[in-house]
C-alpha positions in Angstrom: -24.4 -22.8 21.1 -21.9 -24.1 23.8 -18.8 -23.6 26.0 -18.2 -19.8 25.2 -19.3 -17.3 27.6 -20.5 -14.1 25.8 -20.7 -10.3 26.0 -22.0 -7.6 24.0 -20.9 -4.2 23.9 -23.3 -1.4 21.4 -23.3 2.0 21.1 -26.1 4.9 21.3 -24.4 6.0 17.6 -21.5 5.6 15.6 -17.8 6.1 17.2 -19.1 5.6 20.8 -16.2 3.8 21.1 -17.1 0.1 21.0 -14.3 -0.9 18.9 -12.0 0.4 21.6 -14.1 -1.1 24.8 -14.1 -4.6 22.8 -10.6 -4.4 22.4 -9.8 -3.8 26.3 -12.1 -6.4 27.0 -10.3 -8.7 24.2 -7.1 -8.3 26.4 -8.4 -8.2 29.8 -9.8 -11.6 29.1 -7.0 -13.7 27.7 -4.8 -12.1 30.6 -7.2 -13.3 33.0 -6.2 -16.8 30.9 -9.5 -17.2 28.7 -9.0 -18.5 25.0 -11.5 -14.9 23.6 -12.2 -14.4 20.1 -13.8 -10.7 18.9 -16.7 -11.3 16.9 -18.8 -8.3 14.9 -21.3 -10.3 12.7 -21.5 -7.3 10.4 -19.0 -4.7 9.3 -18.7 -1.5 7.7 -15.4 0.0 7.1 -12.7 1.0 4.4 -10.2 0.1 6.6 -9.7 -3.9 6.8 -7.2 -7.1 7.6 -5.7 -10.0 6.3 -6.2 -12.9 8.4 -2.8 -15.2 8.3 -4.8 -17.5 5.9 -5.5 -14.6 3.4 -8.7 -13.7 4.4 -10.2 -10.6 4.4 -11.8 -9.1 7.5 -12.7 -5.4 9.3 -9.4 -4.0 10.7 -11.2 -3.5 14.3 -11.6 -7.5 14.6 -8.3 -8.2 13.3 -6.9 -5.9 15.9 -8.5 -7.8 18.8 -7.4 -11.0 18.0 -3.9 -9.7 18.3 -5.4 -7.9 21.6 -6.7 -11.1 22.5 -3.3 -12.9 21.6 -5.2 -15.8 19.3 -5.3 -15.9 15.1 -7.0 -13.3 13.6 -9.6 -15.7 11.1 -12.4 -14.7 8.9 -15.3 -16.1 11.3 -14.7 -13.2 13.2 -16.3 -10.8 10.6 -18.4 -13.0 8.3 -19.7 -9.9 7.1 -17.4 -6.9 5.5 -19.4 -4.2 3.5 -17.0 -1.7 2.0 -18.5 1.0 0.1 -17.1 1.5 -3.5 -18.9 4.1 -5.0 -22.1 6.2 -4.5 -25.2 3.6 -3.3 -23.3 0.4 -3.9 -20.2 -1.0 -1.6 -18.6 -4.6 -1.7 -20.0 -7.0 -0.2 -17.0 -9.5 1.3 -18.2 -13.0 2.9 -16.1 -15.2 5.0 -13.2 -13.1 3.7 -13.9 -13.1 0.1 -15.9 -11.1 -2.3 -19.3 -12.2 -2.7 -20.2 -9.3 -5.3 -21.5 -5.8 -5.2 -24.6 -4.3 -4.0 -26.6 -1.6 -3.3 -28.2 -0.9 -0.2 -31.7 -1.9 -1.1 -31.0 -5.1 -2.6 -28.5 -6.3 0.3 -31.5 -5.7 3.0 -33.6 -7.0 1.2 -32.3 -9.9 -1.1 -28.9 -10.6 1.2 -30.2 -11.0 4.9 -31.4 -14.7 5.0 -28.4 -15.9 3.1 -26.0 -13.5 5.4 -28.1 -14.5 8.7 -27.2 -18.2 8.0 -23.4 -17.0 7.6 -23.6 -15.2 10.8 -24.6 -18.1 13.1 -22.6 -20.5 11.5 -19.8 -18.2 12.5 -21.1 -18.0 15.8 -21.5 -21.4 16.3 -18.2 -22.1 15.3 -17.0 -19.6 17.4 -18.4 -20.3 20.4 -17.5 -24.0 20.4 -13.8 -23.6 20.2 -13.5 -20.4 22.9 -13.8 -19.5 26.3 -15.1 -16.1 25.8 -16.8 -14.1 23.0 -16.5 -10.1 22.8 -19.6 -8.9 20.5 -19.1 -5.6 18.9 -22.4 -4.2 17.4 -22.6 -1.3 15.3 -24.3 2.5 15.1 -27.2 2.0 17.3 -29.4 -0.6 18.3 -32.2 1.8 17.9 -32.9 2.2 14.5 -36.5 1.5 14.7 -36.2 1.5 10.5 -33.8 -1.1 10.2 -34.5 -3.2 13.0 -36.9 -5.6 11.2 -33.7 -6.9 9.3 -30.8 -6.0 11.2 -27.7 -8.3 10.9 -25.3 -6.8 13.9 -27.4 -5.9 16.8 -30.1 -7.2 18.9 -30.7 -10.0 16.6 -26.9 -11.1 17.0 -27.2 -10.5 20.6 -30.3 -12.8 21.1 -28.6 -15.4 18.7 -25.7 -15.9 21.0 -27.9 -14.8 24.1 -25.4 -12.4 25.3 -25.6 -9.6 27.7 -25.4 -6.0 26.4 -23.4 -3.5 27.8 -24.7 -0.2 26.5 -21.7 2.4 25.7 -22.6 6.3 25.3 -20.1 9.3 24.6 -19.6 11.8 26.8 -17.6 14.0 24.1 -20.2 14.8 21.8 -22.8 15.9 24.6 -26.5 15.0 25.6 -25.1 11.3 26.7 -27.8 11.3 29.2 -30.9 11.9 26.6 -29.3 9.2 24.3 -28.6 6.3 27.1 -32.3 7.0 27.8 -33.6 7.5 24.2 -31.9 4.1 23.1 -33.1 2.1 25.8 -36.4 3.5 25.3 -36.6 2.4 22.0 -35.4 -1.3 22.3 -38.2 -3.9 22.5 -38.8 -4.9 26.0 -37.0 -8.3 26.1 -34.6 -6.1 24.0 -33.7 -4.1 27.1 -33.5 -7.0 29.7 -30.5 -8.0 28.1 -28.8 -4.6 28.8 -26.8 -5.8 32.3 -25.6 -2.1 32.0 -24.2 1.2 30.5 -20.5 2.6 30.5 -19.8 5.9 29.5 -16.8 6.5 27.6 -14.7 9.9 26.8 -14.7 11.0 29.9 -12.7 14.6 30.3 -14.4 16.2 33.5 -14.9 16.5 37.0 -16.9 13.4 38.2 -18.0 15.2 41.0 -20.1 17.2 38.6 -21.4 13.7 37.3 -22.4 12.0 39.8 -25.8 13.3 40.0 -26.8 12.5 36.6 -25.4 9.0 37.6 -27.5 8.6 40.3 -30.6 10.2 38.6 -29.5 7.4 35.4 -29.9 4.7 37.5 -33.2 5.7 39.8 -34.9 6.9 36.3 -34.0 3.5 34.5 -33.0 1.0 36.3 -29.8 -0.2 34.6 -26.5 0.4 36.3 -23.7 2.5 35.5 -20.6 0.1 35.5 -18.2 2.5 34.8 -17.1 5.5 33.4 -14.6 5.9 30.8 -11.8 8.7 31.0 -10.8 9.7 28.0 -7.4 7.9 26.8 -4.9 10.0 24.7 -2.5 9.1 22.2 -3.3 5.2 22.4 -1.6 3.8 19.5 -4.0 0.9 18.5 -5.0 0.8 14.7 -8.7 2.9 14.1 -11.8 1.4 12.4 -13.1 4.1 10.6 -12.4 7.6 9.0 -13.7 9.9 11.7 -9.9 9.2 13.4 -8.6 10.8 11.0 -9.2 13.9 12.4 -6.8 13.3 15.0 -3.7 14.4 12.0 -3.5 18.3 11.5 -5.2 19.7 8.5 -2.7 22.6 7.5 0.5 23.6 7.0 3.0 25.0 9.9 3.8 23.4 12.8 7.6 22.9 14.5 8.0 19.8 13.9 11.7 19.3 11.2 9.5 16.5 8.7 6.6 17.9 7.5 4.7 14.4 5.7 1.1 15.4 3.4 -0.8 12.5 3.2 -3.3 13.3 0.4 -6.8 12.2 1.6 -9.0 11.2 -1.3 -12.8 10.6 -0.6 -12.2 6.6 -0.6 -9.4 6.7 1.2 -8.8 3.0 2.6 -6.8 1.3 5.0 -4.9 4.3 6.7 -3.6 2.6 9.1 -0.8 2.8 6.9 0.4 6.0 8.1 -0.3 5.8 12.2 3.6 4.5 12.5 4.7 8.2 11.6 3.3 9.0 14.6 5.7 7.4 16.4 8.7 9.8 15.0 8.5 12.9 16.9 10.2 15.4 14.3 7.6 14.5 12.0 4.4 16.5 11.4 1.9 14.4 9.7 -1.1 16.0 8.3 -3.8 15.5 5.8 -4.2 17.4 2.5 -7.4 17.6 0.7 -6.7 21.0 -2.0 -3.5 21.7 -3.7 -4.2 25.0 -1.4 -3.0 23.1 1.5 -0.2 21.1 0.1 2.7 23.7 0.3 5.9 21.8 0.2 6.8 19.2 2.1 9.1 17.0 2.5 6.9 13.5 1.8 3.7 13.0 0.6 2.0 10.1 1.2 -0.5 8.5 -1.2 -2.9 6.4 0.6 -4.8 3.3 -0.4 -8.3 3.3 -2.5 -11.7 1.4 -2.4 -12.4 3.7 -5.6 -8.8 4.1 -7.1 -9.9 5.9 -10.3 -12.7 8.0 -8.6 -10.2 9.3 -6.1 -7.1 9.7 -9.4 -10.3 11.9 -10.5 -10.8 14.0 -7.7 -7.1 14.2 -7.2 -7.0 15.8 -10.7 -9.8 18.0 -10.5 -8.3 19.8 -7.0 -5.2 20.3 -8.8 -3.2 18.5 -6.7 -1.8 15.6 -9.2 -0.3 18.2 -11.2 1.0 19.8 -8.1 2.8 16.3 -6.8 4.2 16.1 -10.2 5.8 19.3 -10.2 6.9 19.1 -6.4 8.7 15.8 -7.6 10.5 17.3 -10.8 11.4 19.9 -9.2 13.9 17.9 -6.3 11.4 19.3 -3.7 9.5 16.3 -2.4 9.4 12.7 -1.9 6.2 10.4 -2.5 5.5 6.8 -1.2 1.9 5.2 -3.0 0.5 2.6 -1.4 -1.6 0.1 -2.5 -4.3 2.2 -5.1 -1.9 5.1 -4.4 0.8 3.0 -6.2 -1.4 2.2 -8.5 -2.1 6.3 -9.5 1.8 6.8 -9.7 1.6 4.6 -12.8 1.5 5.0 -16.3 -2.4 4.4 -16.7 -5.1 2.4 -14.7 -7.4 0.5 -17.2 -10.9 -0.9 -16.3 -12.3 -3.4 -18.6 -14.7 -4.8 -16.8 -16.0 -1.6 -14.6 -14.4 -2.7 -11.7 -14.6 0.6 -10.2 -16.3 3.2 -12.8 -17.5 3.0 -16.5 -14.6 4.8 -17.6 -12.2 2.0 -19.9 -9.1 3.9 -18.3 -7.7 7.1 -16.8 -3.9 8.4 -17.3 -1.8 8.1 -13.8 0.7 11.2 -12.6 3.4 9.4 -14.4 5.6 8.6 -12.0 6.6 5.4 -11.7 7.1 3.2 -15.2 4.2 1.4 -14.5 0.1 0.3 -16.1 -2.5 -1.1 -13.8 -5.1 -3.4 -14.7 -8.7 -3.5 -12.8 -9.6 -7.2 -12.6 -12.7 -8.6 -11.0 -10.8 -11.0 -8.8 -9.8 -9.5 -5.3 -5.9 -10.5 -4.2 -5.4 -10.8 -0.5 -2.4 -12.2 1.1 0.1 -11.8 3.6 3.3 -10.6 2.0 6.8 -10.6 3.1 10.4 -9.7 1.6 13.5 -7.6 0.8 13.2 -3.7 0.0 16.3 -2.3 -1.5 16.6 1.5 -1.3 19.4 3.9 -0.8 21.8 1.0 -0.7 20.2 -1.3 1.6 18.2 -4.2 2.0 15.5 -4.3 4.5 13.0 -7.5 5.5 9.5 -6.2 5.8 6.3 -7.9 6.1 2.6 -6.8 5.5 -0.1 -7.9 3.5 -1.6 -7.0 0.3 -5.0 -6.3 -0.9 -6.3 -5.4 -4.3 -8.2 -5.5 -7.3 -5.3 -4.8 -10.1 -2.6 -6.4 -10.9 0.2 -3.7 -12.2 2.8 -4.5 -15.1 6.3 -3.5 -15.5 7.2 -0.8 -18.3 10.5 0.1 -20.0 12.8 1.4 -16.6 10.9 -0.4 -14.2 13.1 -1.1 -11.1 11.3 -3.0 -8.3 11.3 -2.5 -4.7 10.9 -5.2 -3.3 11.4 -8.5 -3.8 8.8 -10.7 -2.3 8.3 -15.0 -2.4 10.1 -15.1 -5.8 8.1 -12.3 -7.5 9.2 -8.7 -8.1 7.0 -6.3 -6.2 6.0 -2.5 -6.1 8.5 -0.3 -8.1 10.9 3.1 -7.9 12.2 5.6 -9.8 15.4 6.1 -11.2 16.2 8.3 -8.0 14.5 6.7 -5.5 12.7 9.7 -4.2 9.0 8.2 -5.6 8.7 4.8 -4.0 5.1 2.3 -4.7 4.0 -0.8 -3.5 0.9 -3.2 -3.4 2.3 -3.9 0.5 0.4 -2.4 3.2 1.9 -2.1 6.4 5.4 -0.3 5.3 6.0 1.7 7.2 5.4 -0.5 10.2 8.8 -1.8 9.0 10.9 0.0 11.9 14.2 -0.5 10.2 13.0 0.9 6.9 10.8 3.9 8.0 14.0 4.7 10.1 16.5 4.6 7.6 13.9 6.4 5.3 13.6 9.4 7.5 17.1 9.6 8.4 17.7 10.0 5.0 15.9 13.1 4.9 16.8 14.5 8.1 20.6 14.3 7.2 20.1 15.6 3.8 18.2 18.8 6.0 20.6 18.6 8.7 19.0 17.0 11.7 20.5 14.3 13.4 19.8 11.0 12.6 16.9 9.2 14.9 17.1 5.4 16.6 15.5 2.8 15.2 11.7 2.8 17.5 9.7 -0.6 17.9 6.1 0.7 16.6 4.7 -3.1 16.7 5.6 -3.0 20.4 3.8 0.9 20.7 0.9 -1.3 20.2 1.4 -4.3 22.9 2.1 -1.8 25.6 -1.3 0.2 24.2 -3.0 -3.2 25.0 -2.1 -3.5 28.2 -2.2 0.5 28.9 -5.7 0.4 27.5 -6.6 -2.6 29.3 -5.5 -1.5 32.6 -7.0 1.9 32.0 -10.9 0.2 31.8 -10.3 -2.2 34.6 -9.4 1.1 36.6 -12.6 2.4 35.6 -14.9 -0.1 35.1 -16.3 -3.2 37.5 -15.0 -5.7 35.2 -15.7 -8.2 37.8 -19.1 -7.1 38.3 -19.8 -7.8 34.4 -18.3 -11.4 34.5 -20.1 -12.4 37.5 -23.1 -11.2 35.3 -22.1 -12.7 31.9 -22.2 -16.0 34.3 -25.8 -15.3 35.8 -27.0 -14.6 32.1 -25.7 -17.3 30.9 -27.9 -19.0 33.1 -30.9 -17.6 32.8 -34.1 -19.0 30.5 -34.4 -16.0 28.1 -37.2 -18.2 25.7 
């Protein structure tokens, strides 16, 4: 390994936030004028990116290379396991599907072949940049696991990087679990911890300090900083405990009332943070037709398991709810990407793509069959919407298993390199698309809205930048951990550690 200097951020658990920490730490770096890539050898997550070469990657890396202002590519997540159905997720290498597995047989038939992946990566990485921000994952301390790990210790004494330990204060007991984690590391495991942050911080830091103080007496490691808790940053989420941060009934004062319908493989719902960004709009998620009520949109996210969550959908009497809502003139629906695909006709599966099921009807809504096929489509996509009248240039990728074909009164929506894409009904008030991203369109989510607020007698809303919501959240988050952490301390020691004989 040469050139790149590297640092490591891991968690005592899961949602710690070390996606978020990497991220600052992304930007802070290529302010201070260093070329930094993210790196996370191993991923898990529904939610993922398409690198400008058509790769496929975890959303959280992609996200730092923008933080980090360089090319999102798929070295930066070699590794992307995205669970499909019960035991057995997808197994994506270097951005393309490598096959599916089950737990068992990926531990213990993958790891060689994915350990040589992950230091090729590396290697490459670290020859062409200045820094490296690791991200591990869950906890370094899962004495089961550790013998074939792919993400953690063994990436950190690959690129012999320092680790910053990170622990949440939110969920309680951060003190017992900073402690119990580096307990539990081997010992030249827990040399390379330079130090702990402690993220989510809501309190009175007077009332912390002792247990601070008592931290570092007890074990030793340093404290480098202490994490308020940030609100309302609008930088894409990883995985599907943010979700929680959307309401969950029905009410509110907001004009627009948006259901988004979460199905158990709900995927890539990043889709939907831009409606954050209109303030009239109350955005909440839907999981029983008890909760639906009737609002003004409903939003069909994207699928790992398209037909399992069509099922589901069924079953909690909600697809025959959304068609009613629809005939009936009382509600709008946008699918995207396997939500598009439900909207249809039919989704067929002749090669048990996703179940064993040879098809499964759709709510009927858009003139439309999907066909599973075992070849994955990812690719950067950009054209001209017509709705309502108007054209509108959008951009955002695609990524999919089926391919869906036109039937008698199929309009399209968009048209995108010389191909007809996604599809509308004859009234335009049920709108699908393959195109993730759409709503990050600020023209169209704009005119979109406005179209409902004059039709309920609101005044008609600005156009607001969402892609430049999240450069300022870059810098606000980045300035926010430099305020609160001794940045400088932990590049003076990624240099010293760097130097060091750790054979």
């Amino acid at each position: 390994m040469a050139k790149a200097l590297p640092i490591m951020f891991q968690g005592t658990h899961s949602d710690a936030g070390k996606s978020v920490i990497a991220t600052a730490f992304c930007r802070m770096f290529a302010q201070d004028g260093w070329k930094t890539a993210p790196f996370k050898s191993q991923n898990m997550s529904l939610n993922s990116y398409v690198t400008p070469d058509g790769n496929e990657i975890g959303r959280a890396q992609g996200i730092q290379a923008e933080a980090a202002g360089v090319a999102a590519r798929a070295e930066m997540n070699p590794i992307l396991i995205k669970p499909s159905r019960e035991h057995e997720s997808q197994i994506v290498v270097l951005g393309k599907p490598y096959g599916n597995m089950q737990a068992f047989a990926y531990r213990n038939e993958f790891f060689h072949q994915g350990l040589a992946v992950i230091r090729q990566s590396l290697e490459t990485l670290m020859n062409e940049y200045d820094r490296i921000v690791i991200e591990g994952a869950g906890s370094p301390a899962e004495v089961n696991l550790n013998d074939r790990e792919l993400v953690n210790m063994r990436i950190a004494r690959l690129a012999n990087a320092p680790v910053v330990l990170i622990g949440d204060i939110e969920r309680g007991g951060v003190f017992a679990s900073l402690v119990g984690t580096l307990s539990l590391l081997e010992p030249e495991d827990r040399k390379r911890v330079i130090g702990v942050i402690i993220n989510k911080f809501r309190g009175d830091m007077a009332l912390l300090k002792p247990g601070l103080d008592w931290f570092e007496q007890h074990t030793g490691v340093p404290v480098l900083g202490v994490v308020p808790y940030l609100p309302d940053l609008a930088i894409d989420a990883e995985d599907s405990l943010s979700l929680e941060r959307f309401a969950s009934s029905v009410g509110g004062e907001e004009a627009i009332d948006v259901a988004v319908i979460r199905c158990p493989k709900i995927a890539n719902f990043t889709d939907i943070d831009p409606l954050l960004a209109e303030p009239d709009c109350r955005v909440r998620l839907v999981t029983h037709v008890d909760e639906l009520g009737a609002p003004d949109v409903i939003v069909l996210p994207g699928s790992k398991n398209t037909i399992e969550d069509l099922i589901y959908m069924k079953k909690r009497g909600l697809a025959s709810r959304i068609v009613s809502l629809v005939n009936e003139g009382k509600a709008r629906v946008v699918g995207l990407c396997g939500g598009y695909q439900m909207l249809g006709a039919v989704i067929r599966d002749p090669y048990g793509v996703e179940t064993p099921l040879p098809e499964v009807k759709g709510l009927g809504l858009l003139p439309i069959e999907t066909t599973l096929e075992r070849t994955k489509i990812t690719i950067r996509t950009e054209g001209m919407l017509t709705w309502a009248g108007e054209r509108f240039s959008v951009q955002g990728y695609e990524i999919h298993m089926g391919r869906s074909a036109p039937l008698p009164g199929y309009a399209p929506l968009i048209e995108a390199d010389g191909r007809h894409e996604g599809a509308k009904h004859s009234d335009e008030r049920v709108l699908g698309t393959y195109m993730h991203d759409l709503f990050h369109n600020d023209a169209f989510r704009t005119a979109f809205f406005n179209n409902i607020r004059r039709q309920k007698g609101i005044a008609p809303s600005g156009v607001r930048l969402f892609r430049s919501l999240k450069e300022k959240a870059f810098d606000r988050l980045a300035a926010h951990v430099r305020q609160h952490v001794a940045v400088e301390r932990i590049e003076q020691m990624m240099r010293q550690f760097g130097c060091r004989d750790h054979s």
